[in-house]
N, C-alpha and C positions, 0 to 999 in steps of 0.2 A: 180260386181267389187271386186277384192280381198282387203284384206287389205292392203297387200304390194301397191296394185297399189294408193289405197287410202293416205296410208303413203308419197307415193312418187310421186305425180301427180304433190301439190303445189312448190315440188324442182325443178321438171323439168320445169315449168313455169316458177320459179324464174330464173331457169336459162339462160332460153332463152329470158326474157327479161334483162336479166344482158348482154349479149353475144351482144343482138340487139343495147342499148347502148353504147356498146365500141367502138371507134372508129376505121375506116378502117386507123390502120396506119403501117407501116413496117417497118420505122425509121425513126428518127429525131436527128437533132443535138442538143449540150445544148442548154439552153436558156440564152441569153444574157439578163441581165436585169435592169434596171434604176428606178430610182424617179417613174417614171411614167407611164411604159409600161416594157413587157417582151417578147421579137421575138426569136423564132427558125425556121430552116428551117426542113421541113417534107418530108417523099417519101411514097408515097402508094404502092410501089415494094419493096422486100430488096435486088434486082440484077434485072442485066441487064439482062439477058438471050440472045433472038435473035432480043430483041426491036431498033425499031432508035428512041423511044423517048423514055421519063420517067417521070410519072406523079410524080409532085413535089408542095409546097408549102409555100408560106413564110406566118405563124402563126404570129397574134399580139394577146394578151394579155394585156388590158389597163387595169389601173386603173382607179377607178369612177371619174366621173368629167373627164378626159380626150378621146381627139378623134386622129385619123389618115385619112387622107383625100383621096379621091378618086382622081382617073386620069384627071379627070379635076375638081376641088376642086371649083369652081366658083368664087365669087366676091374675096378670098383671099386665103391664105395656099399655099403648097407646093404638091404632091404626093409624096411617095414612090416611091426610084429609088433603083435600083438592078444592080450593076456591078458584072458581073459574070467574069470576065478576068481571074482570078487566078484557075479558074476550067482546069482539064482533061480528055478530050472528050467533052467538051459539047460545038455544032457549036454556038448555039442562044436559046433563049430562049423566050415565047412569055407569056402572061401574060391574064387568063379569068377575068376581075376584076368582083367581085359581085353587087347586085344592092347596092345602098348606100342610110345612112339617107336625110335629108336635116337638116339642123342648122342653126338657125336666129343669128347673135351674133352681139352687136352695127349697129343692120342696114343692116348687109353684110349676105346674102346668100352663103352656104357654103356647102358642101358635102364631106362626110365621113363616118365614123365606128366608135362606138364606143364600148365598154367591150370587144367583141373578134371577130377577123375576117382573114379569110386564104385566103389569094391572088394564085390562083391557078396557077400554073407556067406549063406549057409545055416543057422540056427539050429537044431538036433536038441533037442527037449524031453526033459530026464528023465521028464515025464508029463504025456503031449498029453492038449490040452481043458483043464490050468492054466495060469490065471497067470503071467506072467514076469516081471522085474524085471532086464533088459539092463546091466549095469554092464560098462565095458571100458576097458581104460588099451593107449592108442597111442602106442606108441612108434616114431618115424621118423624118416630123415634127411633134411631139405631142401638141396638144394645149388644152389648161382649160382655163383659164381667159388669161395666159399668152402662148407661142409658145415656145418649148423648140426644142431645133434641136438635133439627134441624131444620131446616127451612131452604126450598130452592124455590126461585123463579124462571119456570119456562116459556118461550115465544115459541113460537112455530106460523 
């Protein structure tokens, strides 16, 4: 082996695990952020090209000591709701929720997420191959001891 290649073996690893690390992401909106949690929305595309869908995502960002609750949250809580109306081209949108913790708290079985979690979003175009214009107002409850309700709106 040369030296060069010796000089340069441990860079190229480094870098491919730097690369492997980074996240598959193509853009995202800011992040809106509170007391307690920080959401943006995400797209694994950065255009539409000739798609009818668009892989998308609504990112939470918690703070320690806080959760956000799954689509059926059990004995209490709320889910995360996603009004997409104010968007351009986008017919519906469908939602892969991931598996969730469980949480014991006074008594009450509970199901959620909690430090970070990207609710996977499915985007259906009213007419693939345009344009889109992602607008969506998240509404959800973050809870620690107490329940705070919140609300972001994301562009993209």
């Amino acid at each position: 082996m040369s030296v060069l290649r010796r000089i340069l073996a441990p860079f190229s690893l480094l870098f491919c695990l730097i690369a492997a690390a980074a996240p598959a992401l193509a853009a995202a909106s800011d992040w809106s952020v509170t007391a307690q949690a920080s959401v943006r929305l995400i797209a694994a595309v950065d255009g539409v090209g000739d798609r009818s869908t668009v892989p998308m995502g609504i990112q939470f960002r918690l703070k320690p000591g806080w959760k956000v609750y799954w689509r059926s949250p059990g004995d209490a809580g709320l889910p995360p709701k996603a009004d997409w109306s104010g968007s351009q081209n986008i017919a519906g949108t469908s939602v892969a929720w991931p598996a969730p913790e469980r949480f014991s708290v006074f008594g009450l079985e509970t199901l959620g997420y909690k430090h970070e979690v990207v609710l996977p979003v499915e985007a259906r175009l009213a007419q693939p191959g345009r344009p889109v214009a992602a607008k969506v107002a998240v509404s959800y409850l973050v809870c620690a001891e107490i329940c705070v309700p919140r609300e972001a709106k994301l562009t993209l």
